[in-house]
N, C-alpha and C positions, 0 to 999 in steps of 0.2 A: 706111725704111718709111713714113715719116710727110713726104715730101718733097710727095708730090702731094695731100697735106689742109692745110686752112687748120687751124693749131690756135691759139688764143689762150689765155694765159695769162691770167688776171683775180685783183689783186689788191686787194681792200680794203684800205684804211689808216684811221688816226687814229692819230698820236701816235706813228709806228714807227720814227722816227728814227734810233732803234738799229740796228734789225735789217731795215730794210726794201731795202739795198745787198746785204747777204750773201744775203738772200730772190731777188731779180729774179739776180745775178751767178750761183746755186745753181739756178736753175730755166736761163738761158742757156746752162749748160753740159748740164745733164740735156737738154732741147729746144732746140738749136741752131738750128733751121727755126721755132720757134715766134714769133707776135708775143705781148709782154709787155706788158697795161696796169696800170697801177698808178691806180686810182681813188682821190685823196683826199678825206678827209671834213673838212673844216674843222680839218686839225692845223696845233696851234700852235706846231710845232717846226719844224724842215727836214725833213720828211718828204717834201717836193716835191722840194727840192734835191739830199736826196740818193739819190734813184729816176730824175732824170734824169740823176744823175752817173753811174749804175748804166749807164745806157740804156736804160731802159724808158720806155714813152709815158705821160706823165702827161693825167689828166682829174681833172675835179672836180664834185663831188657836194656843191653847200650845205646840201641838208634835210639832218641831225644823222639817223643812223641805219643799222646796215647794211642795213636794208630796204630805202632812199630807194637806195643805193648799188647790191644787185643785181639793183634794176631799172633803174635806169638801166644799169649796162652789159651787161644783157639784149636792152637796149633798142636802142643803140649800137654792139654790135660784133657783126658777122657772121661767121662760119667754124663747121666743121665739128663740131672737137670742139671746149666748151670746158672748161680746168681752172681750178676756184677752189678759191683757200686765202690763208689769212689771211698778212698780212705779219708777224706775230711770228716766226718762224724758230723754229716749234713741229715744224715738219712735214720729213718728209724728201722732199726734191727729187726724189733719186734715185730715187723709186718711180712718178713720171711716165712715163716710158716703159712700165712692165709694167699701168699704170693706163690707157694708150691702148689697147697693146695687147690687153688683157682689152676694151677696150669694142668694140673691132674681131671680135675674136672670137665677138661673140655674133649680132650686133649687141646692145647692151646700149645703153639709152637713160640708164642713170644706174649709173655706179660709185664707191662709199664706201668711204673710208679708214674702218678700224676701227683707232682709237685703240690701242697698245700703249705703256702705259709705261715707258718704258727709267730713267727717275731720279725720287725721291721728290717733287721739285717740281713735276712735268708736271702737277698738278690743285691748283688749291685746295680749302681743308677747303670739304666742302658739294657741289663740282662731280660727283666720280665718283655722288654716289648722288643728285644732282637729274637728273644724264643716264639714271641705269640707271632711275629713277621714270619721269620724260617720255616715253622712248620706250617703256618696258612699255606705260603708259597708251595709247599711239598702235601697237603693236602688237596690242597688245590689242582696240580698236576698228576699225581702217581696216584692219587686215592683218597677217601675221605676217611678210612678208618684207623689211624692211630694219631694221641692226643699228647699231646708237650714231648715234642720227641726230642729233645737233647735232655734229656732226664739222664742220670747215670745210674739208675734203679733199676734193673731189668732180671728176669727171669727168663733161660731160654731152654728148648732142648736141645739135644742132643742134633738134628738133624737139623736143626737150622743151622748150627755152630758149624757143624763138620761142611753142610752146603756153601759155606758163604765165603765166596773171595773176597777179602778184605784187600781193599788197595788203599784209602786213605792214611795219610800220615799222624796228623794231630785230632784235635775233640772234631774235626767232618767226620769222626769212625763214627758219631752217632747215628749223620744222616746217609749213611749208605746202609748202617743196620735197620733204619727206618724202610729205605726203599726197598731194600730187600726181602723186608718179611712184604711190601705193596706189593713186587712185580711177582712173588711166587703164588703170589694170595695165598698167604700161611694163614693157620688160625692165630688172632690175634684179642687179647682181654687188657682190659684196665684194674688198677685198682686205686683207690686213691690214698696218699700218705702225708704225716708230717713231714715241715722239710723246715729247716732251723740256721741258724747263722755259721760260719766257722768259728771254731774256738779261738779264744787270745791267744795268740804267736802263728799263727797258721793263717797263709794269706794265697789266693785265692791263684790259679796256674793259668786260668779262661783270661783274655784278653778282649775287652768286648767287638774294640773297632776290628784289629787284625783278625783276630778268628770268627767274627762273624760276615767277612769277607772274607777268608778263606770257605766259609761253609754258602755262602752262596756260589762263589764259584765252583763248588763240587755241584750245586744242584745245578748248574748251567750245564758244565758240563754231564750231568747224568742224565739231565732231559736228549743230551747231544747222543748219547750213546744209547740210551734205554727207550727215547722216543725222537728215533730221528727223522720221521715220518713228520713231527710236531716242529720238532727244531728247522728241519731246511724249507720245509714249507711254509712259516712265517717268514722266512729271507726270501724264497720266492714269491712269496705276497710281497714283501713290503719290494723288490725288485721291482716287480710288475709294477705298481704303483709308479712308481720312481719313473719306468718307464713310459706309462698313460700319460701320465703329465707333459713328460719332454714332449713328446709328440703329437700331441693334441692340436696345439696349434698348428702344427706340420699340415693333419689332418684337414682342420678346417678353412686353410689355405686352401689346400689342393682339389677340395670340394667347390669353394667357391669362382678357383682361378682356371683347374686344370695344373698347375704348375705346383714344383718343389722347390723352393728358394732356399731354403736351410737342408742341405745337405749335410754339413756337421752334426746336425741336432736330430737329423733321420738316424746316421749313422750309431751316434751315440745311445737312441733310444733300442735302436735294434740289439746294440752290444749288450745294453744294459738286458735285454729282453733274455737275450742267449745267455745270460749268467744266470736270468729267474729260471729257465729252463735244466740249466745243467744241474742248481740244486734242487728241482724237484727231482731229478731222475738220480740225483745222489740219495737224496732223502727216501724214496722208492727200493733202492740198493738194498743202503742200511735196514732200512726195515725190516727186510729179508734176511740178512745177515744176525738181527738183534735177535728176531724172533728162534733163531738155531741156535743162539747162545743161549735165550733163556730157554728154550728145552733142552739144552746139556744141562743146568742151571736145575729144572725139576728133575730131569733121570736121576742126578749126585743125590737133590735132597730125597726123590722115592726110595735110593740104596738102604738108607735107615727106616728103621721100625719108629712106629708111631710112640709117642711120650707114655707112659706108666697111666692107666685110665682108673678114676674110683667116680663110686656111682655119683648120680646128684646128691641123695640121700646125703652120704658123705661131706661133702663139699660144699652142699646148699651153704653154709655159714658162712661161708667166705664169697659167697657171688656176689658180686654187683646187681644192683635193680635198676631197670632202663625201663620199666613199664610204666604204660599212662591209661592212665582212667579215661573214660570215654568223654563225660566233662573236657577233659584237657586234650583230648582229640579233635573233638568236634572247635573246641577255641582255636586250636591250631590250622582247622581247616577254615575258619570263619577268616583269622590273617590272610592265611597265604591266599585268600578269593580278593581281598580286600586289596593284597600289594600287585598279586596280579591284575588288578586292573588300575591300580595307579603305574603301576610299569607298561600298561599297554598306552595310556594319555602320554608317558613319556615317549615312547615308541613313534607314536601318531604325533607328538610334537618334531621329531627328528626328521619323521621321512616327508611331512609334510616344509620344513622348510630348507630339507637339501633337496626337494623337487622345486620348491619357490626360488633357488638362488643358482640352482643349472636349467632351469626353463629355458630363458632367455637364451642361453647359447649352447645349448643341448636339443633344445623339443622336449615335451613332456612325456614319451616314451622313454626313449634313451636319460631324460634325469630319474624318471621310476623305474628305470631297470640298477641306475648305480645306488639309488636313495633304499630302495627294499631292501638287501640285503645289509646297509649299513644299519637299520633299522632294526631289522630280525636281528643281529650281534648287539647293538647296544642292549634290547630287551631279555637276549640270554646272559650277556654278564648278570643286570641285574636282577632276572629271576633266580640266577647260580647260587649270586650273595644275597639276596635279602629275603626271597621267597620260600625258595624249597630248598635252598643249600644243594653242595656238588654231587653228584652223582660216583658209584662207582668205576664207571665208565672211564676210558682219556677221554682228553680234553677235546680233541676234534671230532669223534665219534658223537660225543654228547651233543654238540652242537651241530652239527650233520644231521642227529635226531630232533633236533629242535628247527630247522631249517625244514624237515619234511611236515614235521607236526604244523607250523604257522602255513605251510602249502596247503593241507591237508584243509586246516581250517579257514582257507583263503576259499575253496573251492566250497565250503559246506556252506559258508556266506553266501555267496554267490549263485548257489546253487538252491537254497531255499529260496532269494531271494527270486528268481527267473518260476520256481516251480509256485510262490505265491502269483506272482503278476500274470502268469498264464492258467494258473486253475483258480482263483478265488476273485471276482468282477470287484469288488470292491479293493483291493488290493489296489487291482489294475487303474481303478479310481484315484486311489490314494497311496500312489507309491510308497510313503513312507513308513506304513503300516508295512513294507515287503522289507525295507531295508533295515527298520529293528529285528525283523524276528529273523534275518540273514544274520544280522552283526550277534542275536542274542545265539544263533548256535553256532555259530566260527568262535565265538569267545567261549559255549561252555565246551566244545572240542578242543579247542586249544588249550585249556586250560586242565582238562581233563589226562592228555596228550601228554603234558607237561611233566602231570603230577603222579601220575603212571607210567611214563613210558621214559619219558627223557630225561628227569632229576629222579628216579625210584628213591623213596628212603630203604636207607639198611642201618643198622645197630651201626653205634662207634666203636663198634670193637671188634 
């Protein structure tokens, strides 16, 4: 199947001595037709010697980093499909051919090995839950559809590879190829694999504390750059805030006396104010600017021709199944009714006692205009996480959708409720009979709203 595609194997090294002969020998058998490179990184062992004894084509990579590494042979080697995976003989070989043929199948522009533990050494203490933290966070922000993304198992084409500016230095090169295949919306599949310990003498390059602070701060900064609409707009939220506060009391001086007595504290809330302001309209800028770079970003990836396609027929063996019986549908819809209304009693605890603790020095308009919307957020965090999970949407969008949807369903309460007490005498009797069946369709709107409109499901892949 694979005789008339260029496929190249890509291997990073440093220090793999051990295991970098039974890696390139493991992969020659699984990929027969395949070219093998073996990039080394400045190791101070035979890790050259014994990759060429293996027969694989050695290159070399002096910047210190796997960054430095898979751009350079990004950059260097041409063909079809490529596969990278680390030289530890962490990885099973044998899953190369069902990981082509999945990417033929879709065409799929990026396919991830999802890590499966087969023995208790395959993670050090710290790794399994800095990976499941990292990627929530990047799931979370850029998209919901790819799963353990510091995985060094991947399959890619030809057109992501050649698209994609690599700017990280060390192991963050996984989570910009993560974001990357997000913000293009490339086609994107899983497959699951074994994943196993390093061998005796071979010890481990990842550093849990330093590199998984290095890799959040790449996602800081790639929210800064890829979503800066998201990024200065929480500084201008939390600005603004900053500034309500200081001047609040100012306000309710000057209400009660006529007079400004604190003029420092006018002064400083306004400064503060004109800083919220300057970063929304930076964040507004960038926007503009981001969105022009990822359309140069798709023109490069449209340049390339789509991946090598074979039918399903073909490739049915190798897909993943993400299908669910109607049983396990309908259970799934019976939860999420269930959490969504224990998320709405949480909602209704919220707004109801940040209106009971600014009553008193607010009014109860002015504490329900600041208590609704802290309401409406708390209740969309936790419909995101516990109910219907994130949407493909950003993160502000979604939530903007979900801020219309709770309006929408404010107004269907409200409005059944007015259309029972004025059409139905009995109602009008017994108002209470108008305010259930207002609250019963503002909740099954909203909740409908929700699970349709604002958290859509889509495939993890």
């Amino acid at each position: 199947m694979f005789k008339h595609l260029k496929v190249a194997v890509l291997i990073p090294c440093h220090n793999e001595e051990v295991s970098i002969a039974k890696v390139v020998n493991d992969f020659r058998a699984a990929l027969p037709d395949a070219a093998i490179y073996v990039f080394d990184n400045n190791s101070r062992d035979n890790t050259v010697g014994e990759a060429l004894a293996a027969g694989a084509s050695v290159r070399s990579e002096t910047q210190q980093g796997k960054g430095h590494v898979v751009r350079r042979m990004f950059r260097d080697i041409d063909a079809d499909f490529y596969l990278m995976v680390d030289g530890d003989d962490t990885y099973d070989a044998g899953l190369a051919p069902e990981m082509l043929k999945l990417a033929m199948s879709g065409p799929y522009d990026l396919i991830n090995c999802i890590r499966r533990e087969i023995c208790d050494a395959a993670y050090r203490g710290g790794h399994r839950f800095g990976n499941q933290l990292l990627t929530g966070v990047v799931r979370q922000i850029f998209g919901n559809r790819i799963l353990d993304m510091l995985s060094g198992y991947k399959v890619f084409s030809r057109r992501f590879v050649k698209s994609f500016p690599a700017l990280s230095t060390g192991f963050d090169i996984e989570t910009e190829l993560t974001v990357h295949a997000l913000e293009l919306s490339m086609p994107a599949a899983h497959i699951e694999g074994a994943y196993r310990g390093r061998a005796e003498g071979s010890e481990s390059k990842l550093r849990t504390y330093r590199d998984g602070w290095r890799i959040l701060m790449l996602i800081i900064r790639l929210i800064r750059h890829e979503r800066p609409m998201v990024f200065f707009g929480a500084v201008a939220g939390l600005l603004t805030m900053a500034a309500v506060l200081l001047i609040w009391p100012v306000i309710e001086t000057y209400l009660d006396t006529g007079l400004v007595p604190r003029f420092p504290t006018a002064f400083l809330a306004m400064g503060i104010m004109l800083l919220a302001s300057l970063s929304l309209v930076t964040g507004t800028v960038l926007d503009t600017v981001t969105r022009g770079r990822k359309e140069l970003r798709m023109l490069t990836y449209l340049q390339y021709p789509a991946p090598a396609y074979v039918s399903a027929d073909d490739g049915a063996a190798c897909l993943p199944v993400y299908g669910d019986s109607a049983e396990a549908k309908n259970r799934d819809l019976l939860q999420q009714i269930w959490r969504f209304g224990l998320v709405g009693v949480v909602g209704y605890v919220v707004n109801a006692g940040l209106v009971e603790s600014l009553v008193l020095s607010m009014g109860p308009i002015r504490a329900q205009m600041l208590a609704f919307p802290a309401a409406v957020t708390v209740t969309w965090w936790l419909n995101r996480r516990y109910t219907f999970g994130a949407s493909h949407r950003s993160i502000h969008r979604e939530w903007l959708r979900y801020v219309l949807a709770n309006t929408l369903g404010w107004a269907a309460n409200n409005g059944a409720y007015l259309w029972m007490i004025f059409s139905i005498p009995m109602a009008y009797q017994h108002p209470s009979l108008a305010v259930a069946v207002g609250s019963v369709a503002g909740m099954v709107l909203n909740f409908s709203a929700s699970r349709l409109i604002v958290f859509k499901k889509i495939p993890n892949f």
